[in-house]
C-alpha positions as CSV (number, residue, x, y, z in Angstrom):
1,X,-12.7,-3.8,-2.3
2,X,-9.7,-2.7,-0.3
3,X,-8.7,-4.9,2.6
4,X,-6.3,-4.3,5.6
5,X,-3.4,-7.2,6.1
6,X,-1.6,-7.4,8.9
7,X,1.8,-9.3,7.6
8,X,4.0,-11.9,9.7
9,X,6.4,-9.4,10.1
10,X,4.1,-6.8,11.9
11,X,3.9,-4.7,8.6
12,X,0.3,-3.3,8.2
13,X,-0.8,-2.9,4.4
14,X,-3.4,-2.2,2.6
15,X,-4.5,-4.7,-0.5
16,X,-6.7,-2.4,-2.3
17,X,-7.5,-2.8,-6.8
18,X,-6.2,-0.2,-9.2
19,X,-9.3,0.7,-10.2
20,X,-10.4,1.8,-6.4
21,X,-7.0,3.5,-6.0
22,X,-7.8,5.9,-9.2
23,X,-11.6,6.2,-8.0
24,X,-10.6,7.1,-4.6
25,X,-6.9,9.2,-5.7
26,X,-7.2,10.1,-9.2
27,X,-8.0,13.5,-8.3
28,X,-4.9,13.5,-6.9
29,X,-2.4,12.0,-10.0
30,X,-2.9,8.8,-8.8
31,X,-2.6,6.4,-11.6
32,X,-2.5,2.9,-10.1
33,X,1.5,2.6,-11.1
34,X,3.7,0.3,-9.3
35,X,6.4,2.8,-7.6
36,X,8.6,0.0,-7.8
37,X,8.4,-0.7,-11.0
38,X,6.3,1.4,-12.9
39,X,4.2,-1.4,-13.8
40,X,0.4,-1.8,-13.7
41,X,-1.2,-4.5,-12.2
42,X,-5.2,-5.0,-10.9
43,X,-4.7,-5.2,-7.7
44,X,-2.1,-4.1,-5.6
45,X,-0.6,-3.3,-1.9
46,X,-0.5,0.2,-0.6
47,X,2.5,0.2,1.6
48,X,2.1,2.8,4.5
49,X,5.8,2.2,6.1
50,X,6.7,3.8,2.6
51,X,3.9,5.2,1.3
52,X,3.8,3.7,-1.9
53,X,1.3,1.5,-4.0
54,X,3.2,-2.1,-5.2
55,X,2.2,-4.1,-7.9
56,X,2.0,-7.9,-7.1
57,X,5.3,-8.7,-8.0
58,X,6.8,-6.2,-6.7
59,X,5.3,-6.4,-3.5
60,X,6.0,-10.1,-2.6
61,X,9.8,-9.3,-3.6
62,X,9.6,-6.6,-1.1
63,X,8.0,-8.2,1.6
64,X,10.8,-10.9,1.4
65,X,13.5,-8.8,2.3
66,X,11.0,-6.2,4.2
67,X,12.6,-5.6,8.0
68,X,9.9,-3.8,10.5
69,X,11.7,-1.5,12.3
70,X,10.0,-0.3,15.1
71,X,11.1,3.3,15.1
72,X,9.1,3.6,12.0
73,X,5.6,2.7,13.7
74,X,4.6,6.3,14.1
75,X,5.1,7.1,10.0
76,X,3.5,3.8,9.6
77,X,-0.1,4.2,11.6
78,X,0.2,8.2,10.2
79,X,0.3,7.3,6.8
80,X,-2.0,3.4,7.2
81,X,-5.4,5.5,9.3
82,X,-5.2,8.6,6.7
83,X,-5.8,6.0,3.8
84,X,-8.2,3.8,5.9
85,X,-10.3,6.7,6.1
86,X,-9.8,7.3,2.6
87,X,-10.4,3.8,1.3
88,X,-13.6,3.3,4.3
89,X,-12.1,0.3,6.0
C-alpha cells in the first residue's frame, strides 16, 4: 500500500509497489519502469518534485545528491495531492 514520506531534506514522496502503480496508472502507459533507469523493481518512490517513479536504487542515489529548492514547492504539492488522490492516501 502506498505511503507518503516526508524526507530530511523537506522532499515529499510517495513510496508506493509496482503493482499498485500499474493498477492505479496502467490505463495510462504506466508500466512501473524506473525513469532513471529503466529498471523494474517491487516497490518504488514516486517523486512529485519531478514527477517520476524511482526504483530503489535509483532513488537512494537520488535522494543523496537531491537539493529542495524552494521555488519548486508549488510543482511539488501540484503534482504530490493529484497522486494522493489517485493512490487514496
Amino acid at each position: 500500500m502506498a505511503t507518503i514520506i516526508q524526507t530530511d531534506k523537506g522532499f515529499k514522496i510517495i513510496r508506493i509497489s509496482r503493482k499498485e502503480m500499474i493498477e492505479k496508472l496502467g490505463h495510462l502507459g504506466s508500466l512501473g519502469i524506473c525513469d532513471s533507469c529503466n529498471g523494474t523493481d517491487v516497490n518504488g518512490y514516486y517523486i512529485p518534485v519531478l514527477n517520476q517513479w524511482y526504483c530503489s536504487d535509483c532513488y537512494a542515489k537520488w535522494h543523496t545528491s537531491a537539493t529542495y529548492y524552494p521555488e519548486d514547492a508549488v510543482i511539488e504539492e501540484r503534482n504530490f495531492n493529484k497522486y494522493k488522490l489517485i493512490f487514496g492516501l
